[in-house]
N, C-alpha and C positions, 0 to 999 in steps of 0.2 A: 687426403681426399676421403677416407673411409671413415675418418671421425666425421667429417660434415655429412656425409651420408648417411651416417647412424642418427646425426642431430635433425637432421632435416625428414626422417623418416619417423623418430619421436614427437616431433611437432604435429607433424600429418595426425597421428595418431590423437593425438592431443586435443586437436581440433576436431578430428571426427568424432570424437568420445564428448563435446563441448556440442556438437550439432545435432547426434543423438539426444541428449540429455533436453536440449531445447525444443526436440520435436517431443516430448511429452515422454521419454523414459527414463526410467530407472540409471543410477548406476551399476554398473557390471557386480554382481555378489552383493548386491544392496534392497532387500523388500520387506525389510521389517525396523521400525523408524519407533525411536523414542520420541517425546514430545519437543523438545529440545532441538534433536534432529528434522522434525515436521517443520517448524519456525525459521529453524534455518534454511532447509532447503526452498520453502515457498517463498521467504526473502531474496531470493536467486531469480527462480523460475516460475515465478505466479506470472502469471499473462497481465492481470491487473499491473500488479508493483513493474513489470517491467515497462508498461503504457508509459506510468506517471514517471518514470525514471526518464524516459524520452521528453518529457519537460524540462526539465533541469538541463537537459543537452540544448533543449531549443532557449532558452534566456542565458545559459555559458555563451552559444554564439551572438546572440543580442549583446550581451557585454564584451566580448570583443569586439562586434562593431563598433560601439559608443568609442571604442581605446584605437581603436583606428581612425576616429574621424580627427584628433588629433593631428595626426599626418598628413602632411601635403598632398594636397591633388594632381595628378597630373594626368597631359592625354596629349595627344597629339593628329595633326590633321595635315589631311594631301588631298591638292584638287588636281586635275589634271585633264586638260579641255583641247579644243581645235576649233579652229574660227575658219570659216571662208569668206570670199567677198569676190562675186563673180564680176561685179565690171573689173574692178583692179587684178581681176587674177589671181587674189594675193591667198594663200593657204599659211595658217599662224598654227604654232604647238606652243601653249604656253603650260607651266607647271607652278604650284604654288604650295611649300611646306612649312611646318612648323611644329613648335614643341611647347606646349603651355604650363605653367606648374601655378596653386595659388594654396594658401596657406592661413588660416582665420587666428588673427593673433587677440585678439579680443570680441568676446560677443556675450558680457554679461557672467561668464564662469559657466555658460549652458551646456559647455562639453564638459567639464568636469563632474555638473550635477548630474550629468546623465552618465557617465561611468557611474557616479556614486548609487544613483537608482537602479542600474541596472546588476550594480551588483548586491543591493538588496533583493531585487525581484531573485536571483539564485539561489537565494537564503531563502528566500520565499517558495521557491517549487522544491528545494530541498526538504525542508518542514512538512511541503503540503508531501512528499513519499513518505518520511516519517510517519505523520498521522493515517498516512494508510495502509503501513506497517502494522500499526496498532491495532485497526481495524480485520487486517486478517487475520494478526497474534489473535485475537479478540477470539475470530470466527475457527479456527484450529482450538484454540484449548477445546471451544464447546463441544466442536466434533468429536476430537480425540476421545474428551471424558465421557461422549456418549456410548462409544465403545465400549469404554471399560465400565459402563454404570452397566452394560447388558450384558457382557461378558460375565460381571458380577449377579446378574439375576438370573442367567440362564443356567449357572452355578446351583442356584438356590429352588429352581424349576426341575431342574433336575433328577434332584435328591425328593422334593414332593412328587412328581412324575413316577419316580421307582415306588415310593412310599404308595402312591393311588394304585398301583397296578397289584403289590402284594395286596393289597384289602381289597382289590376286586378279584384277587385272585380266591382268597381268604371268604371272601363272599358267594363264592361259587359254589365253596366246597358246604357252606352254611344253610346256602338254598336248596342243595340236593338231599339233606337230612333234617330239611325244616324250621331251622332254626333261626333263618329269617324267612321274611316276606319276599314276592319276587320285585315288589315295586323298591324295596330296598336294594335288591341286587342290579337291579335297573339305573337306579340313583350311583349307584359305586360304578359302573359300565360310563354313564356319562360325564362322572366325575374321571375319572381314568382320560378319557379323549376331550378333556376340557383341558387338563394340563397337560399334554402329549401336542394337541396345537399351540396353546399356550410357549410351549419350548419350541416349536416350528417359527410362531409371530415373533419369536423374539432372535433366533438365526437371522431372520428375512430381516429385523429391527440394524443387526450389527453391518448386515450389510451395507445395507443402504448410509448408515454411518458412516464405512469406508470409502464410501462412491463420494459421499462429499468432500470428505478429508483427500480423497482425489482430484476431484474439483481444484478446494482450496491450493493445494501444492503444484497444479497443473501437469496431473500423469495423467496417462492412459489407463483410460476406465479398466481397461483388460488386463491390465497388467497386475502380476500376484504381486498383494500388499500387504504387511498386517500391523501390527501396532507391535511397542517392545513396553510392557506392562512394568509402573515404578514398583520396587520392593515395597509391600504393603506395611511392613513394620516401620519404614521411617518414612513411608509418606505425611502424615497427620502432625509428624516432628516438626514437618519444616512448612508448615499452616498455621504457626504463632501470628497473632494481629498488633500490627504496632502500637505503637502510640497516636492517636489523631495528629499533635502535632508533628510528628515527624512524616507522617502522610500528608498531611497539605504541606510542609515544607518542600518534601521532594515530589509532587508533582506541581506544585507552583515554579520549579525550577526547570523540567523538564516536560510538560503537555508541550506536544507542539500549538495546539491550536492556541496558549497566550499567547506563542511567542508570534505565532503570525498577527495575531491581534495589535501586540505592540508595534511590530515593524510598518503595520496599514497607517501608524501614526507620521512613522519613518519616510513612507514613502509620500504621503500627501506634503508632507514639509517639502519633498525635495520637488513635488510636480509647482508647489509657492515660489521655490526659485529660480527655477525655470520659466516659467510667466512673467517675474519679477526683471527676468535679465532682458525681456524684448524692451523695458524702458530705458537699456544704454547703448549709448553707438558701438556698432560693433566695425572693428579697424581690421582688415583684411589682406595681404601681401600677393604680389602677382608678380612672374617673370616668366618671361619668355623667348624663343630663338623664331627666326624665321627666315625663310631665303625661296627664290621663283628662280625663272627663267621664261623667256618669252623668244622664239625662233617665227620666221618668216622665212618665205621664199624669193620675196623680193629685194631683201636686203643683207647685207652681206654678216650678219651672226658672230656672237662669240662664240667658243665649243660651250656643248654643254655644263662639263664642269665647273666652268671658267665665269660663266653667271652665276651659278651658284653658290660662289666664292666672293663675288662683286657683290650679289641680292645677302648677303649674310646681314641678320643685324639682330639685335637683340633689345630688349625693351625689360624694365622692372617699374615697380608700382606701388603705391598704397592706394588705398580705396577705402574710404573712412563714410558709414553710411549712420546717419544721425535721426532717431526718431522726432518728431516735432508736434504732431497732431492724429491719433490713428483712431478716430471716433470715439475715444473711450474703452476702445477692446479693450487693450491691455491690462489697463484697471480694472475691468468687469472680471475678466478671466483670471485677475491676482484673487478678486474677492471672492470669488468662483471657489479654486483651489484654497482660500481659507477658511471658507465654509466646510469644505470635503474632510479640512484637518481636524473640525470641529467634532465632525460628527463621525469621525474616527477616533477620536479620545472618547467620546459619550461610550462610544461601540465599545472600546479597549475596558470600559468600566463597566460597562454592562456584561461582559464577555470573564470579566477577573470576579466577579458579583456570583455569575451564576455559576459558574465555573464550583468555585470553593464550597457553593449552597450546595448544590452536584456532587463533589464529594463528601463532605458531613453528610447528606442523607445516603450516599454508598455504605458510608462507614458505619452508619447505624445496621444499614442493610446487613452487611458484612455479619456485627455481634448479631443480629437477629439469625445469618443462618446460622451459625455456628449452633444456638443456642436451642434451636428444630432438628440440629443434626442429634444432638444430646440427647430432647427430650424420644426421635423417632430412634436411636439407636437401643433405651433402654425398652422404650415399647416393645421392639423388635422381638428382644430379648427376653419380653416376657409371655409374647403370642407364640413364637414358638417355643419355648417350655410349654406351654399352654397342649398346644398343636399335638405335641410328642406326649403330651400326659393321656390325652382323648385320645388319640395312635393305641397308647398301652389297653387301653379302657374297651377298646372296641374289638382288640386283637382276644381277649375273655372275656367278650360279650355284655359288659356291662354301660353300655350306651349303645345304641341305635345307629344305626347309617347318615339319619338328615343330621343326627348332631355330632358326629362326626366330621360332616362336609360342613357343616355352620363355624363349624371352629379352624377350615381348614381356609377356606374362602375370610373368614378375619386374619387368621395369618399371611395369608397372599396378598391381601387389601394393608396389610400393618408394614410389608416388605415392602409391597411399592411405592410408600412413603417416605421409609425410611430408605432406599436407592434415590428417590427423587432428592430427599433433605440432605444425606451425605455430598449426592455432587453439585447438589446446587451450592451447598458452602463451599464446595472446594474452586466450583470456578467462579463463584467470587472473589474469593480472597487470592484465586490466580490473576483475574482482573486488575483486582489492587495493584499486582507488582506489576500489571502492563502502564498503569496508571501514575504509577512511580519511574517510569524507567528501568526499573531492574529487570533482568535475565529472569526466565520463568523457568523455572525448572520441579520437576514434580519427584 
């Protein structure tokens, strides 16, 4: 008895920690999520994905209906009445039951097509949650990386922030002993609270990042979250670009949307043979029980039982129903449904067309960014040396204030290209592997 109590109080548990999590929280010791972990857990508990997953429940019980109509019918009926008849005096109880069963032993294969349809259409809302899998992978990388592209710049805002404040500190002591102008020390004063909000806009920037990457996962806005940042030494390792061929191989194998494309072909065949089956008779089985009683008070009666053991009788059947002339429907509605197949193949080709055009120009996209992340990382590289030369320059007075800030404002304008170009290649080439089927992992 105390093992079941222990088990039955773990389960509670269980479930409650499953009902929290579904009303928008966290797990218990869990607020800082690698990217991996973000993909995962909104795979669970995104509101969306959990919608379109209730599809797939509503077309699993469509196809078991289809598997059930196979199976005999059955129902059963009871009447039970009273009759007067005031000249005769006569007061009647009579009772009338039965038991019916009927059974469809040919009607064209139309119960088979329609299991076979409907367990395409499963395939088919399966697919359709996959591709919207994809689409929140899609909408999580971008967030996540926006975090870390600001995390990354607020790094770099930083270090110019401290940088601005010693030169206007530096400027102060300049102006008091004349050595500059005041419109100079002026200029260093607003350069100082130009970067200083500068790193504020960009606080406000990560947040708002996180709030969506909340969104996407479906937490609670309030709830403390933060990102778990990849080792920066082997990120860029595992951002190699394959070969074109082996990328249109492997997402020609796995995009959902081909494969629903092809199945649309799948399924107009199967709505052809369905149409196709109202042009043969369909041969149907029927049996049944039945038994009454009828009681008066004028006449001398069985017992009850005792009629209803005499009223016994039972009956079986075939019932063979033959089309002969039905205006033409049928025919209409075959050419109907192979018109639909038609132009579900046109669709499947137009759909594998653009599809693969779609990737070759990604994959171009792809070496394009790669090859902006190069050209903005060596820029980078060379505005701030740049940056920290004029720093030296101005620290022993030999450059002026505005060019100072001229070369400090190119360096912030060269940074935020080269932040934008580094993660715009990265969540490209993260795209790719959503694009591919593979696990994203940064």
């Amino acid at each position: 008895m105390k093992k079941i109590f222990l088990l039955l109080l773990s389960n509670l548990l269980i479930l409650f920690a499953l009902a929290q999590n579904s009303a928008g929280d966290l797990p218990v010791d869990k607020s800082s999520f690698t990217l991996e972990e973000c993909i995962r857990y909104a795979e669970t508990y995104n509101y969306s994905l959990q919608s379109s997953a209730l599809n797939v429940d509503a077309s699993e019980l469509s196809l078991k209906s289809a598997k059930e109509h196979i199976a005999p019918s059955v129902s059963a009926s009871a009447s039970q009445g009273l009759s007067t008849n005031h000249y005769q005096q006569r007061v009647s109880w009579n009772g009338n039951y039965g038991i019916n069963a009927g059974m469809t032993l040919f009607n064209g294969l139309s119960n088979y097509n329609s299991i076979q349809q409907s367990k395409l259409q499963v395939e088919q809302s399966q697919l359709e949650v996959e591709r919207n899998k994809n689409n929140v992978r899609i909408a999580i990388i971008q967030a996540f990386l926006a975090v870390m592209m600001n995390e990354d710049l607020l790094e770099y805002q930083y270090e110019v922030m401290n940088s601005s404040r010693e030169q206007m500190e530096q400027g102060a002591q300049q102006f008091q002993v004349g050595q500059i102008l005041e419109s100079d020390y002026k200029l260093l004063q607003a350069q100082y609270t130009s970067d200083r909000y500068n790193v504020e806009n960009t606080k406000l920037n990560i947040q708002n990042n996180l709030l969506t990457l909340k969104q996407l996962l479906s937490i609670n806005p309030n709830q403390a979250f933060s990102i778990v940042r990849p080792d920066s030494t082997t990120l860029f390792k595992s951002l190699e670009i394959p070969e074109l061929d082996y990328v249109l191989n492997s997402a020609n194998s796995y995009l959902p949307e081909l494969k629903i494309s092809e199945n649309n072909i799948t399924d107009a065949n199967y709505t052809v043979k369905l149409q196709k089956a109202n042009f043969y008779p369909s041969l149907s089985l029927n049996a049944g029980v039945s038994t009454g009683y009828n009681n008066s008070n004028l006449v001398e009666n069985e017992k009850w039982g005792t009629q209803l053991w005499h009223g016994l009788g039972e009956n079986v059947g075939l019932s063979l129903n033959i089309p002969i002339y039905q205006h033409s429907d049928v025919r209409h509605n075959v050419q109907q449904a192979q018109l639909r197949v038609r132009q579900a193949e046109l669709s499947n080709m137009e759909t594998q067309n653009q599809i693969n055009q779609e990737l070759q120009q990604y994959y171009i996209d792809v070496l394009s960014a790669q090859n902006d992340y190069l050209v903005a990382e060596a820029q980078k590289e060379a505005y701030e040396a740049n940056y920290h030369a004029y720093t030296f320059k101005f620290k022993y007075g030999s450059i002026t204030a505005v060019d100072l800030i001229q070369q400090q404002t190119n360096y912030l304008n060269q940074l935020n290209k080269y932040m934008q170009a580094k993660y715009s290649y990265v969540l490209k080439r993260k795209i790719l592997d959503v694009m591919m089927g593979q696990e994203v992992r940064l």
